[in-house]
C-alpha positions in Angstrom: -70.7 -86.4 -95.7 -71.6 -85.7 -92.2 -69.6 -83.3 -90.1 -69.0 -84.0 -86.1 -68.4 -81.0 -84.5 -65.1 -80.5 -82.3 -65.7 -79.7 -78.8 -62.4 -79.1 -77.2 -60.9 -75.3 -77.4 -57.4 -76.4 -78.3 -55.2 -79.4 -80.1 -53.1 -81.9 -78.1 -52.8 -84.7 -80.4 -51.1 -85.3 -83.9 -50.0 -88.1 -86.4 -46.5 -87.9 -87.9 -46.4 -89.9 -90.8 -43.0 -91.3 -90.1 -42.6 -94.2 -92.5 -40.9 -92.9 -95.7 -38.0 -94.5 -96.8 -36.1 -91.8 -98.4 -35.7 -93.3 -102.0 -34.8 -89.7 -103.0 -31.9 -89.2 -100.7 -30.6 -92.4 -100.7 -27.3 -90.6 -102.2 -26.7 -88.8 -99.4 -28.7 -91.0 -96.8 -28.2 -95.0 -96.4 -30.1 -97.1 -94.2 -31.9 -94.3 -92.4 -35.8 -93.9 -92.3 -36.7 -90.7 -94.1 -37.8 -89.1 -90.4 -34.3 -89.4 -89.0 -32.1 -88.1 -91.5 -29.8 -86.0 -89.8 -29.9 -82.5 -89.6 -26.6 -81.7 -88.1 -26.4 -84.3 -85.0 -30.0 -84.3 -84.7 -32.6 -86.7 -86.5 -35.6 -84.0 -88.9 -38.1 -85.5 -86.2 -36.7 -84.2 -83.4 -37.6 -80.7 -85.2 -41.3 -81.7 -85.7 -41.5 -82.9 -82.3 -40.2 -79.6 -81.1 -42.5 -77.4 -83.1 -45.5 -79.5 -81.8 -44.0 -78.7 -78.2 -44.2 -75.0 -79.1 -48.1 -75.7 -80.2 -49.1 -76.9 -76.9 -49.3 -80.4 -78.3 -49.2 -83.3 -75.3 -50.1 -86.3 -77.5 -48.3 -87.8 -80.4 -49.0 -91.2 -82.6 -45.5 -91.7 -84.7 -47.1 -93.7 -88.0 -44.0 -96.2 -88.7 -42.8 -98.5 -91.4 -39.5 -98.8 -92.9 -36.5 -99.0 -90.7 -38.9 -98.4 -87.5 -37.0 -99.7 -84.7 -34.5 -96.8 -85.1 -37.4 -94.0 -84.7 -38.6 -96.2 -81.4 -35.0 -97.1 -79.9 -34.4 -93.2 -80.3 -37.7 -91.8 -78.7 -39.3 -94.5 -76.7 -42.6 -93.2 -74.9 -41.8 -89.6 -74.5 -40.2 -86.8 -75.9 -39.4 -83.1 -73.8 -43.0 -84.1 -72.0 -44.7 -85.4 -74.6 -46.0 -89.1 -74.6 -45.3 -90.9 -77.5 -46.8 -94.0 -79.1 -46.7 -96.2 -82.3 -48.5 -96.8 -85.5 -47.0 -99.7 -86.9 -47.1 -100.6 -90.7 -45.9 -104.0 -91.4 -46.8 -103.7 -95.3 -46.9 -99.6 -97.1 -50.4 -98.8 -96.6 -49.6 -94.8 -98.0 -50.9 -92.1 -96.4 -54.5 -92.4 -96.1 -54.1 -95.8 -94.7 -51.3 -95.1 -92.7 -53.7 -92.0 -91.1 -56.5 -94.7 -91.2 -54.5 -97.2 -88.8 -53.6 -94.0 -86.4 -57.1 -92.8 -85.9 -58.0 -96.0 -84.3 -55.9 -95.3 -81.4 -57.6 -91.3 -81.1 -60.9 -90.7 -79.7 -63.5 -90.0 -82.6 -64.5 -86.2 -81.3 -60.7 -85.5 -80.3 -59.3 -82.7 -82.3 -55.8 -84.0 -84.5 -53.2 -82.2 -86.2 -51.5 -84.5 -88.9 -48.1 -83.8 -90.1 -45.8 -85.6 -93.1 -43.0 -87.0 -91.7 -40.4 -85.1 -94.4 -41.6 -81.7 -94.6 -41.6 -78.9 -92.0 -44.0 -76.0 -91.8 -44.5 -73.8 -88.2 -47.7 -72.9 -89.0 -49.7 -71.6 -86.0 -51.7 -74.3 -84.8 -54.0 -72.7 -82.9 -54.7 -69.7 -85.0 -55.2 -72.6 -87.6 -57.3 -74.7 -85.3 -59.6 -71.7 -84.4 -60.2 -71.1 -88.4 -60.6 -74.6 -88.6 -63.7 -74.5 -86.1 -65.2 -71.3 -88.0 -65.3 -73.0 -91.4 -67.1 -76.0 -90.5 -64.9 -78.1 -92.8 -64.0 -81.3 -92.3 -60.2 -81.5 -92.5 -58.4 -77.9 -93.3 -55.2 -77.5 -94.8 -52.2 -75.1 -94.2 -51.0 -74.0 -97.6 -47.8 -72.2 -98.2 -47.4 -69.6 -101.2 -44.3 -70.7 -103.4 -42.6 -69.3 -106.0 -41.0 -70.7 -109.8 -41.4 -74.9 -108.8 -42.2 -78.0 -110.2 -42.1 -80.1 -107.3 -46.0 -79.8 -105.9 -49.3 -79.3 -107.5 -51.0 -75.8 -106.7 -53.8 -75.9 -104.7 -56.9 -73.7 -105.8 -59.4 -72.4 -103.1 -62.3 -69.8 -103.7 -62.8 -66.6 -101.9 -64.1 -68.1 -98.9 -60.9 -70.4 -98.8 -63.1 -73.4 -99.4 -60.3 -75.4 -101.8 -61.8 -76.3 -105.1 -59.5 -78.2 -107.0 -55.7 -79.5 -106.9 -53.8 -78.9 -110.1 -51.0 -81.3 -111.2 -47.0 -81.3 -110.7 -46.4 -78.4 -113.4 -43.3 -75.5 -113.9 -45.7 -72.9 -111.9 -44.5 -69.3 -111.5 -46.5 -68.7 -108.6 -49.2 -70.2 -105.8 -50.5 -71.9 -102.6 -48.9 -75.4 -102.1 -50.1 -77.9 -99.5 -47.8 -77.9 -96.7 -48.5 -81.2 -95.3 -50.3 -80.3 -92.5 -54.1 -81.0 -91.6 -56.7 -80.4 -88.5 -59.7 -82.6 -88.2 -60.7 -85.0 -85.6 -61.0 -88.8 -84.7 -64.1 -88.7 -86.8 -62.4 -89.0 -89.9 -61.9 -92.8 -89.7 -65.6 -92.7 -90.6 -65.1 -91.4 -94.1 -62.2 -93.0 -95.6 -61.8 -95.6 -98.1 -62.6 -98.9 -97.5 -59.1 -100.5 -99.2 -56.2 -100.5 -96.9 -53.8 -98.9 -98.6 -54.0 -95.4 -100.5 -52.9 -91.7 -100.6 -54.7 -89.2 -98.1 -54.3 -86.5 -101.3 -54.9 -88.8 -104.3 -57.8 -91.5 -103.2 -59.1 -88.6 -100.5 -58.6 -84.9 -100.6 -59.1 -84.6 -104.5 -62.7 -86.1 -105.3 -63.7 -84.3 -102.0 -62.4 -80.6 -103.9 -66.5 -80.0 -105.0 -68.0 -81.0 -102.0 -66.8 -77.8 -99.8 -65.7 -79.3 -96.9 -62.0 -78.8 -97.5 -60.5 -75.5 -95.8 -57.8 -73.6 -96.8 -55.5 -71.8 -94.0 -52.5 -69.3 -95.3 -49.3 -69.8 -93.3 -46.7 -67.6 -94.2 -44.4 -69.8 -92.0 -41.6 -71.0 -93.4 -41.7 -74.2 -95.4 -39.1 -76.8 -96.3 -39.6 -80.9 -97.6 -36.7 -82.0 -97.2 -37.4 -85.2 -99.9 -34.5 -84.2 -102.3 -30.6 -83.7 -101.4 -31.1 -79.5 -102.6 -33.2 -79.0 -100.1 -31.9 -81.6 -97.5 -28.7 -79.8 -97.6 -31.1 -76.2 -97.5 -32.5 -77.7 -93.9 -29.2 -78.2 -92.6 -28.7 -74.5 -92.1 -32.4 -73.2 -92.0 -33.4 -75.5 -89.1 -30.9 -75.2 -86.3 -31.8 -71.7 -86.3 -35.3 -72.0 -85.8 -34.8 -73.7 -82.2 -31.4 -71.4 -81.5 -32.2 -69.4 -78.1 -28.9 -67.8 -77.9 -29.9 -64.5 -79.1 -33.7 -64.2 -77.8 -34.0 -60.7 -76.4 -31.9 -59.5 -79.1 -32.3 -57.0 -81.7 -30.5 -56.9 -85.1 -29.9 -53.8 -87.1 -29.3 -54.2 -90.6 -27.8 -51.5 -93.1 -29.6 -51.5 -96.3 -27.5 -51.4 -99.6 -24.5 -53.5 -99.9 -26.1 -56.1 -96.8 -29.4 -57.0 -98.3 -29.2 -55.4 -101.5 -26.7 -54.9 -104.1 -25.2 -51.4 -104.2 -25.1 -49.3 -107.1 -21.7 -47.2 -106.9 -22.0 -43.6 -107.2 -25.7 -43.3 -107.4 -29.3 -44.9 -106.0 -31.4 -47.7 -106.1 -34.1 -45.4 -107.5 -36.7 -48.8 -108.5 -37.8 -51.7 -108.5 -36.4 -52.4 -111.9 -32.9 -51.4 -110.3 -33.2 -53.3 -107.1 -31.3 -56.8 -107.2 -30.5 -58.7 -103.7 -27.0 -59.3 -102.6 -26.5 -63.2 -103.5 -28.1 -65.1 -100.2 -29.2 -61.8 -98.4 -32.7 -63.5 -98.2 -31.8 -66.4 -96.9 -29.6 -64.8 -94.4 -32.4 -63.1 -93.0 -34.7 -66.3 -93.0 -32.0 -67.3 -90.5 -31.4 -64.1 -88.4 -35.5 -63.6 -88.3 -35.3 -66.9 -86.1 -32.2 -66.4 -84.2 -33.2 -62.8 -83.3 -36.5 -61.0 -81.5 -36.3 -58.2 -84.2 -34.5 -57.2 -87.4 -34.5 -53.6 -87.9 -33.3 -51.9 -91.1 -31.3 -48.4 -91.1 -30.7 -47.0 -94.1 -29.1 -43.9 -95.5 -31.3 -42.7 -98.1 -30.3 -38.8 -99.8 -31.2 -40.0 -103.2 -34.9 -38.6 -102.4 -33.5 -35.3 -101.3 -31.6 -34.8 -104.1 -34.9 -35.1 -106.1 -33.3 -38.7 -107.7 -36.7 -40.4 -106.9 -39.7 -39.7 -104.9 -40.3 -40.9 -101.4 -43.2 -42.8 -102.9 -40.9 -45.5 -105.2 -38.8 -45.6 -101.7 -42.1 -47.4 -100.0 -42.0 -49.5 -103.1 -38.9 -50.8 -102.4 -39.4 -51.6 -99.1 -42.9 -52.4 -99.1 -41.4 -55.2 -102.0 -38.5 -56.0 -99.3 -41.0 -56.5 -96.8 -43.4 -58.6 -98.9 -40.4 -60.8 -99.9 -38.5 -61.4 -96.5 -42.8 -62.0 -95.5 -43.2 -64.8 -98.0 -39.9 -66.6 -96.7 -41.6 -66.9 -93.4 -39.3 -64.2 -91.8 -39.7 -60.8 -90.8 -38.5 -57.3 -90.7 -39.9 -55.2 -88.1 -39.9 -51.5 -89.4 -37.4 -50.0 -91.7 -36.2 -46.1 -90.7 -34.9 -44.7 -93.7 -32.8 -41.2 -93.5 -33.6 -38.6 -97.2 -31.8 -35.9 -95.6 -29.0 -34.7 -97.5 -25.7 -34.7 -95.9 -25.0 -31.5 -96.0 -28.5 -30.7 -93.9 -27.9 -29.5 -90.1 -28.9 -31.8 -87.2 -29.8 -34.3 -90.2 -30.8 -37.9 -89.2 -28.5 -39.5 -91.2 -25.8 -42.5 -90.1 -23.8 -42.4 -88.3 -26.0 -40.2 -86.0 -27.8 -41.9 -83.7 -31.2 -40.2 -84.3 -32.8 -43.5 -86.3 -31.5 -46.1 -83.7 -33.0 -43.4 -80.8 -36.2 -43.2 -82.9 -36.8 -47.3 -83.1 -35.7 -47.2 -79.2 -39.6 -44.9 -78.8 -41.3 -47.4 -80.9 -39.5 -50.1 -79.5 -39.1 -50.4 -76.0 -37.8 -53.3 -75.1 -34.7 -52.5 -77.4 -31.3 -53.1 -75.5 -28.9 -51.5 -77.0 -26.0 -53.9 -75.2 -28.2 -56.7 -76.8 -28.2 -55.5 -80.3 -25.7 -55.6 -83.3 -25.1 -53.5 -86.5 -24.2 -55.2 -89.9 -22.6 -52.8 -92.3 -20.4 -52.2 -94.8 -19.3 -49.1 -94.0 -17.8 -46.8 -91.6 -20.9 -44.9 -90.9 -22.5 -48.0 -90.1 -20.1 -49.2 -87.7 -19.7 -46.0 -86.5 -23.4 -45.8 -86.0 -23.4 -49.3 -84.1 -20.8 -48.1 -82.0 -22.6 -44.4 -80.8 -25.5 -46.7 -79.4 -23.1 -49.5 -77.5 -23.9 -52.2 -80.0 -21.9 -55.0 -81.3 -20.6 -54.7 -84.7 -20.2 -56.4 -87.8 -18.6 -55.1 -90.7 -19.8 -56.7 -94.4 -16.5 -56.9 -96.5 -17.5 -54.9 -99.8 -17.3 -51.7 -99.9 -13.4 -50.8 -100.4 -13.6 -47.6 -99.9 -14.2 -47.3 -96.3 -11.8 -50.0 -95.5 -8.9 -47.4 -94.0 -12.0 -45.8 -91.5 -13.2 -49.3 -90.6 -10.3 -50.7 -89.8 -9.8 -48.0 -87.3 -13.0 -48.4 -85.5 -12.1 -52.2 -84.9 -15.6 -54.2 -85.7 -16.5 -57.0 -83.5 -16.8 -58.9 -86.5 -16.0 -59.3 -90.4 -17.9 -61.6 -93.3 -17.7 -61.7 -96.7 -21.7 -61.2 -97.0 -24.9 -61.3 -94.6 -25.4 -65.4 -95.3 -21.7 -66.2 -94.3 -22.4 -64.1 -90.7 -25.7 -65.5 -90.6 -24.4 -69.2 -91.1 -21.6 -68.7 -88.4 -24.4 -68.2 -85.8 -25.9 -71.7 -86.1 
């Protein structure tokens, strides 16, 4: 197979597929085209739509079948500056063919990003695109690491990230999914099959695994399909918080044990064997990391100066937090954790405000009037307070109720995903 080169520096067109019919959420979904199930008052395409305006894209094709007239009533020729035109299916012509019938309408050298019409992924397009143009290859996919599904086949690329195979729908423990989205260019059209009607990863992608022109790229964006009413239901929080501009500027400061991780009363967290995460905590901060510029942790930590465990299997624990809250497509900026015992003078422990101070140095453009704590206890809020942030006090810890009470949080939940859900 011939490659064409690209010679534009940037993307400005895709394809949405856009004409699924939803068979698998037709419980919760009736009469609605896959695209424009609702995700609170707004339709799942408006969310694509508005990550490609975030990538700089100008040009999008809209590939249509089943129930179109709702998806062109609702969006017309343009969307927030983008124009907006239609690929129309009148019989199912599947992926490939529905990609097939859009490339007639882009110019063969133009550069295109394709996107399914029920999954989102905000991969970086143009870090993507620019990998794209050093591999030669003639489509590249983004691919998402997962973890314990059955619901896609893994995709299996060599050290070059040249993909080699696609394995079958299996329980898998771990790997790199195909996240439904693809860079090449109008070219394409040149190498697909003849028949009208096939699937762009069955009839396409698969015999083309030995022929190393298939690229891999590694998001670690977050990924969601929202094809089954679990994960529907997952979107309906998880993507109004991705376009939420209320708190941009803002930094969040989380406490440690008892937010994100479950406590262990009258001792440490001493392993990774001992760590267990507070029931949503994860998912909380999948949603805070979008909602806010920075999420900082604080954390209390005298376990090491008491000689309970070594500063070592600390950076374990975090290092592991920080992998974790990595894979969800969030983020954590740094985590300032205090070992000085309590007892220590001048010590940098909460609810001192030595460790907020300290990420103020390494953070500049920290406001503490635009930040909040989350804590459970008084030494949190406390800590919050010293610094002239808002407060939010995580129910839990019994304890300190008496002292909390009298430093009147801002704020009460029952857990880090209930505060984290009353924001969107």
């Amino acid at each position: 197979m011939k490659y064409i080169s690209l010679v534009k520096d940037s993307i400005q067109s895709a394809i949405i597929l856009a004409g699924g019919f939803g068979t698998r959420l037709k419980s919760v979904l009736s009469d609605v085209p896959k695209p424009m199930a609702p995700i609170g008052s707004r339709p799942f395409l408006e969310f694509q739509l508005d990550y490609l305006q975030d990538q700089g894209i100008q040009n999008v094709i809209l590939c249509t079948g089943y129930q179109s007239d709702q998806i062109c009533r609702h969006f017309g020729n343009s969307y927030k500056g983008i124009a907006v035109r239609y690929s129309h299916e009148d019989t199912p012509l599947g992926t490939g063919g529905a990609i097939k019938q859009a490339l007639k309408l882009c110019n063969e050298n133009e550069p295109v990003v394709i996107l399914n019409g029920d999954s989102y992924c905000g991969a970086n397009l143009s870090d993507m695109y620019q990998n794209h143009l050093e591999s030669q290859c003639v489509v590249s996919l983004a691919l998402v690491y997962k973890s314990n599904f059955d619901r896609y086949g893994t995709v299996v690329f060599d050290k070059s990230l040249r993909i080699r195979k696609f394995l079958e729908k299996q329980l898998t423990k771990s790997g790199w999914i195909s996240a439904g989205v693809y860079i090449t260019n109008g070219s394409l059209i040149n190498h697909l099959p003849d028949h009208q009607s096939f699937s762009i990863e069955t009839d396409f992608f698969e015999p083309l695994a030995d022929e190393n022109i298939l690229n891999g790229f590694l998001s670690e964006s977050y990924f969601i399909d929202i094809g089954i009413p679990e994960d529907y239901q997952t979107a309906q929080q998880v993507l109004p918080s991705i376009y939420n501009d209320k708190y941009r500027g803002w930094t969040l400061f989380l406490d440690r044990d008892g937010v994100i991780n479950e406590r262990t009363p009258g001792d440490y967290v001493k392993s990774l064997g001992e760590w267990a995460y507070c029931k949503g905590s994860l998912d909380a901060i999948f949603i805070l990391g979008h909602l806010f510029d920075r999420i900082i942790v604080i954390t209390n930590q005298q376990g090491v100066g008491l000689g309970k465990m070594t500063t070592f299997a600390l950076d374990l624990l975090h290092q592991s937090l920080l992998d974790d809250v990595r894979k969800m497509g969030s983020h954590i900026s740094k985590i300032y954790a205090c070992t000085d015992l309590k007892d220590k003078s001048d010590n940098c422990r909460k609810p001192s405000p030595k460790m907020g101070l300290m990420s103020k140095r390494e953070f500049p453009e920290i406001d503490f009037s635009k930040s909040i704590m989350v804590g459970d206890s008084a030494t949190d809020i406390l800590f919050g307070k010293e610094l002239g942030m808002r407060t939010v006090v995580i129910m839990g810890k019994e304890e300190d109720y008496e002292d909390i009470a009298k430093l009147h949080p801002n704020e009460e939940a029952g857990s880090l995903l209930d505060w984290a859900r009353s924001l969107t």
